[in-house]
Each structure stands twice: as structure tokens, then as C-alpha cells.
N, C-alpha and C positions, 0 to 999 in steps of 0.2 A: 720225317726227313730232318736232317739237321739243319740248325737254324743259321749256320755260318755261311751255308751254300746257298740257303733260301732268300737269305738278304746281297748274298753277292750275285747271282742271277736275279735278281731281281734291280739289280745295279746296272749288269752288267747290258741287259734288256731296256734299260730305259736309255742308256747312251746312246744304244745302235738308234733305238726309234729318235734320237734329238736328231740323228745326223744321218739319217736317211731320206730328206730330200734336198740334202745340200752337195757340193761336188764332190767327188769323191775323189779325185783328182789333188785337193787343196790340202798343204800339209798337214794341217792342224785336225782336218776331217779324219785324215788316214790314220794320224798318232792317236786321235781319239777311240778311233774303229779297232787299232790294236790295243789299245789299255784296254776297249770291253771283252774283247775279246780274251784278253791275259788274266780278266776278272773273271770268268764265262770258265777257263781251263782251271783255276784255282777253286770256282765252285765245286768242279767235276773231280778234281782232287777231295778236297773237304768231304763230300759227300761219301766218295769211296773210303775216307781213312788215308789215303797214301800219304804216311809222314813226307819219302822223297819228292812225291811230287807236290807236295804241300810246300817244301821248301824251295823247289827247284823254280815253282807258277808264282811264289811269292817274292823272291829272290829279282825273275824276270818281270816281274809287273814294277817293281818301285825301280827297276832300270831305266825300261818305259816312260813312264812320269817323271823319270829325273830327265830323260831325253826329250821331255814335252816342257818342261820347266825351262830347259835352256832353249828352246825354240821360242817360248813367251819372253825369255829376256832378251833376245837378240832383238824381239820387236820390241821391247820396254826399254833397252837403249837406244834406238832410232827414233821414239816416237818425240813428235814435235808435244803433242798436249800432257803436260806434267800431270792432272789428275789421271787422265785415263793410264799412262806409264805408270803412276803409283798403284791404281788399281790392278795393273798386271804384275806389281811385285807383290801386291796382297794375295794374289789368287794364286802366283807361284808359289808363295810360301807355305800356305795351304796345302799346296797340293804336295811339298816336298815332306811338309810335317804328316801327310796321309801315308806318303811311301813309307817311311821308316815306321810307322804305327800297324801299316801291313808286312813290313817285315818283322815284327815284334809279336804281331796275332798271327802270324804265320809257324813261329815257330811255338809258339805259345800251344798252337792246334797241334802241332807234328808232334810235341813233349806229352799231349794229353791222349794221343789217338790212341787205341789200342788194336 
């Protein structure tokens, strides 16, 4: 199997399990639940070869996370406690520098599949 797929379901699989007994209900559950999920359809791309849906799963995932980056700052600008607020522009940033390195190994795959 390819090892792009095997480490992104295996990604994608440990998310669901952090946030399957919290509410499902709560934004940050559900943005989490769709990034594994956007990881989970980008495995199944990878796997198959599909350049298009290689670009199209990896395109929509660093969307997602940029959509969950500005949900962590709307709370990192309201929040009273300045470490835990700078803590959440660390983890934002993080995750924003993941998106563009997933859309960078995304295309990186689509240029190599054959």
C-alpha cells in the first residue's frame, strides 16, 4: 500500500477516536470531524492514484483548517488569559503552516502518480 495513504488514515483514524466521546454538537468537534474526515477522502485518493482527486481532497482539506484556524483566533482574540490566547496562535500557526505543506504534498503526489 502506499505509504502516503497509510500515514494519512492512520491520521485520519486517530482524530475521529480523540473526538468521539465529546459532543458532537460543539464547533470545534465538528471542524475536527470534517478535517479527518477530508484526510480519510485524500487517503482514498493517494491510494487510488487519482491526480484529480489528489488535488481536489487536498485543495479542500487546507480550506478546512484554514476555516478551523479562524475559529481558534476568533477565540484567541476574546480570550481573557494571554498565555493560553498565545498558545492558540501557536497551534493556529501550526496548523496553517500544515495546510499549505498539504497542499504542496498534494500536488507533489498528483505530479508523481502515474
Amino acid at each position: 500500500a502506499d505509504p502516503l495513504s497509510n500515514a494519512l488514515n492512520t491520521v485520519a483514524q486517530e482524530m475521529q477516536n480523540k473526538t468521539s466521546t465529546l459532543d458532537k454538537n460543539d464547533k470545534f468537534v465538528v471542524g475536527s470531524n470534517n478535517i479527518a474526515e477530508a484526510i480519510a477522502r485524500l487517503a482514498a485518493a493517494a491510494a487510488k492514484g487519482n491526480r484529480q482527486e489528489i488535488l481536489l481532497s487536498g485543495s479542500h482539506l487546507a480550506k478546512l483548517i484554514n476555516a478551523f484556524c479562524n475559529d481558534l483566533k476568533e477565540i484567541a482574540d476574546r480570550c481573557k488569559d494571554a498565555r493560553f490566547a498565545h498558545k492558540l496562535i501557536s497551534y493556529m500557526t501550526t496548523l496553517r503552516n500544515v495546510a499549505v505543506q498539504m497542499k504542496i504534498l498534494c500536488s507533489v503526489k498528483a505530479a508523481s502518480t502515474k
